[in-house]
N, C-alpha and C positions, 0 to 999 in steps of 0.2 A: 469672712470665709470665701474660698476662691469659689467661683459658680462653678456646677457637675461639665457646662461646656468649656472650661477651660482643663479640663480634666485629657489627660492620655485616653484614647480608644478604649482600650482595655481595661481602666478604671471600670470607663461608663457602664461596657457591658459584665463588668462584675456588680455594679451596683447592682445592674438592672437584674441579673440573677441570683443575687443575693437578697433584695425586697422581693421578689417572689417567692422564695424561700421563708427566709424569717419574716415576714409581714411585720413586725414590731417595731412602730418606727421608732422607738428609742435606740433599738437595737443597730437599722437601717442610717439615724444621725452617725453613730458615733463611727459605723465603717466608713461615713462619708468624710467624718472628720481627722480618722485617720489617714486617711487616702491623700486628702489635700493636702495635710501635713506633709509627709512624705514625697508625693507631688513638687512641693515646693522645695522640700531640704534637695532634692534632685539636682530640680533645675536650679537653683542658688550653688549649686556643689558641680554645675556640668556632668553628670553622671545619667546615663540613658537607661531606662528602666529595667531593659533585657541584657546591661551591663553590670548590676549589682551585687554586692558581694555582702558576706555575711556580716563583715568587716562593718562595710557600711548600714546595714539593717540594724548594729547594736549600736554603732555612734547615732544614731535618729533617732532612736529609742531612750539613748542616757538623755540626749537633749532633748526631747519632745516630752519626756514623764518628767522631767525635772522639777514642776511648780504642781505637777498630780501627786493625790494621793496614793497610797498602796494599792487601794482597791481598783482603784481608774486605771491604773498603769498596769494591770494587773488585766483588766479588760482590753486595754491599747495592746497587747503583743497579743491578745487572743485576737483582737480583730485583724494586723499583720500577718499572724499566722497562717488563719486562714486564705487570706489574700495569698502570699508564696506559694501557698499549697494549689490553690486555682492556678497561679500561673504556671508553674511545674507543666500540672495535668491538662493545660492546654499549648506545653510545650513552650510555652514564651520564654523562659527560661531553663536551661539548662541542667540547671541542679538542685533539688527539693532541700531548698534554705529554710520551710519550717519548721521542723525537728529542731535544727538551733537554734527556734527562739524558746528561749524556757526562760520560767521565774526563778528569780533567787532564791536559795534556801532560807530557809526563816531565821535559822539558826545563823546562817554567815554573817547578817547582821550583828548579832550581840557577842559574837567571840571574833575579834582582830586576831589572824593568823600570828603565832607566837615565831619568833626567830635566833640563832645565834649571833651574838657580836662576832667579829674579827679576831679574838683573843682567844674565844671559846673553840671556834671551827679551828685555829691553828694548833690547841690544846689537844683536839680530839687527833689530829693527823701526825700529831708530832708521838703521842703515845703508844702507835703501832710499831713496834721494831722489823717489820716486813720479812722477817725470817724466816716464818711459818705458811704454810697455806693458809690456815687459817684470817691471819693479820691480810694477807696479799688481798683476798675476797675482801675482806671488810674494808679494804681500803680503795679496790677500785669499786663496790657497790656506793662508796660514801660520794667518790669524785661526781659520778653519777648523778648524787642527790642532789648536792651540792654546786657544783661546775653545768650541771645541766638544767639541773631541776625536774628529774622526772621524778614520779610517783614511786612506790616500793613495786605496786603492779606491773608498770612499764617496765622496771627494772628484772624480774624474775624473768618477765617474756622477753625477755632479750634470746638473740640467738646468735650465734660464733658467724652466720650468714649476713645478719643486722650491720654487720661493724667493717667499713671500705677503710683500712687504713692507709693505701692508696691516695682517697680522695679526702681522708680525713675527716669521715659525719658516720655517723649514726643513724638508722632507717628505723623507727618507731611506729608498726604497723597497727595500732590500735591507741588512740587517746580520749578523754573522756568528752571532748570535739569530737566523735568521729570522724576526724580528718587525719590522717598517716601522716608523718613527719619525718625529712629528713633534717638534721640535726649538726654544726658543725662540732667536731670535737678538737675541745684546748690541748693543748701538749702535753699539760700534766698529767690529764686524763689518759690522753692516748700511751703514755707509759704506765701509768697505774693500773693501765688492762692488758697489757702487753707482760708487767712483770707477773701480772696473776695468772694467765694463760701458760705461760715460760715455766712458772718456780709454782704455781700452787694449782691448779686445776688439774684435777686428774682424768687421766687418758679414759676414754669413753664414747662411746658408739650415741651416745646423747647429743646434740646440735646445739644444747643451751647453754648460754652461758656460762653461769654460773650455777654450779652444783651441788650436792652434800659432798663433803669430806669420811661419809661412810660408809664402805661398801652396799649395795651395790650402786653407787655415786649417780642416784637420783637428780632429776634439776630440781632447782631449788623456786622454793614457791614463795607469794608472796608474804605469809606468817615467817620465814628463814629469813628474808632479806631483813625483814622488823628486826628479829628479835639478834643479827647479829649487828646491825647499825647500835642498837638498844643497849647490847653487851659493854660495847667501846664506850658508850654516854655514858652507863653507869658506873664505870671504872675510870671514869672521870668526874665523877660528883656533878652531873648535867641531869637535871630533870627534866630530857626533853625525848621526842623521837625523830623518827627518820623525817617523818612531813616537817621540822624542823627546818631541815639543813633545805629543804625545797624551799618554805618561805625567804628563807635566809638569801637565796637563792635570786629572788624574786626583789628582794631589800636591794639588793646591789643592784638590778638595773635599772631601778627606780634610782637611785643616787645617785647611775652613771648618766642618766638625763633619759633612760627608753622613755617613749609615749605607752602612755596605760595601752594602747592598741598594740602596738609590741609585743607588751611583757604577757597582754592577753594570747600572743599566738607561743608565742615561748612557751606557756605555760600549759597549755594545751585546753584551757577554760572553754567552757560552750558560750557563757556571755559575760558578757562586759560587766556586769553588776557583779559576778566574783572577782574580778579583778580590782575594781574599785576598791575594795575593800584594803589595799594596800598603801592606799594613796592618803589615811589617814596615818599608817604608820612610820617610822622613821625610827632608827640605832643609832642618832648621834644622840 
């Protein structure tokens, strides 16, 4: 273990106000021993301590719990936590990075995110005849899911403001990061929002996107976006839903070579252990 003098200033005097605090020196080792860690993934990574990024706070975290336990690892981001949050509130840092250290869901472990093949997503797009308002909605809500990978949520709060066709992206003001995102949008997309606006959304004093199709032409919320993605699957014999076509989503850029840290900012994920979860699966 590196000695407490080889430690950044500001370690020291967190230790040192941290063992005044919790006296427990089991408690007092293990902040030490995260610190060092940390410390060290730094300086091996050139990265200065009042330079770090959340980015970086969850790659140190996959690789530092990697031979711990559930429980221990589990301890280690509470001891990190804490640590961001002193630094925050003694201004060393910029922006209060411990909110996004959280644990995994218990549950993300034992269910591998389900996804569509290439045959199935072209099935589902190939069955809308775009004639209707109705079909236009469900088909640029799908590109959406699909081409971007947002959530149903994300989708509903979309707003006619959100979308620079201009510059071509998408402005995603709320993710489950709470980090805002802008977004670039493919071509396909950017016509499968274009025809919906054009031929099926109806004229309305509403700023949302996407709307009810009946009077008085409500925006549509996140239960609307479900259940009209849901409509198109089940009239395709697809037992699946919208979070679907997002994993699916997620499969492709795993394919296309993204680094799991990528497909974590794409995806709009708080940490890296939901992302992981992809990296077992595979649609060839």
């Amino acid at each position: 273990m590196t000695p407490d003098h080889l430690l950044p200033k500001i370690c020291q005097r967190y230790l040192d106000y941290y063992s005044y605090q919790v006296r427990a020196q089991r408690s007092v080792w293990g902040m030490r021993r995260i610190l060092t860690g940390l410390n060290i993934y730094l300086r091996k990574s050139g990265i200065p301590l009042d330079g770090i990024s959340i980015q970086q706070v969850d790659q140190f975290l996959a690789l530092y719990n990697t031979n711990y336990s559930k429980g221990t690892a589990k301890s280690n981001r509470s001891y990190l936590r804490q640590f961001l949050r002193y630094l925050y509130q003694n201004e060393y840092i910029k922006k209060d990075l411990s909110y996004l250290v959280v644990s995994p869901p218990e549950f993300g472990q034992l269910k591998p995110p389900k996804f569509l093949r290439t045959h199935e997503v072209q099935k589902l797009f190939d069955s809308l005849e775009l004639s209707t308002a109705k079909d236009l909605r469900t088909n640029a809500a799908m590109h959406l899911a699909y081409y971007l990978g947002l959530r149903p949520k994300e989708i509903s709060s979309l707003t006619l403001d959100d979308i620079s066709f201009r510059q071509r992206e998408i402005f995603i003001h709320s993710r489950k990061n709470c980090s805002p995102a802008h977004l670039p949008l493919p071509d396909g997309t950017i016509k499968a929002i274009i025809a919906y606006i054009v031929g099926g959304r109806p004229k309305s004093d509403y700023r949302a996107l996407f709307l009810q199709l009946i009077p008085p032409y409500k925006p549509a919320n996140t239960g609307d976006i479900k259940r009209y993605v849901k409509e198109c699957m089940t009239g395709n014999n697809l037992a699946s839903s919208t979070y679907w076509l997002r994993h699916s989503f997620a499969q492709n850029l795993l394919e296309s070579g993204a680094s799991i840290y990528e497909i974590k900012e794409m995806m709009g994920h708080k940490s890296i252990e939901s992302t992981k979860k992809y990296l077992s699966v595979g649609n060839k």
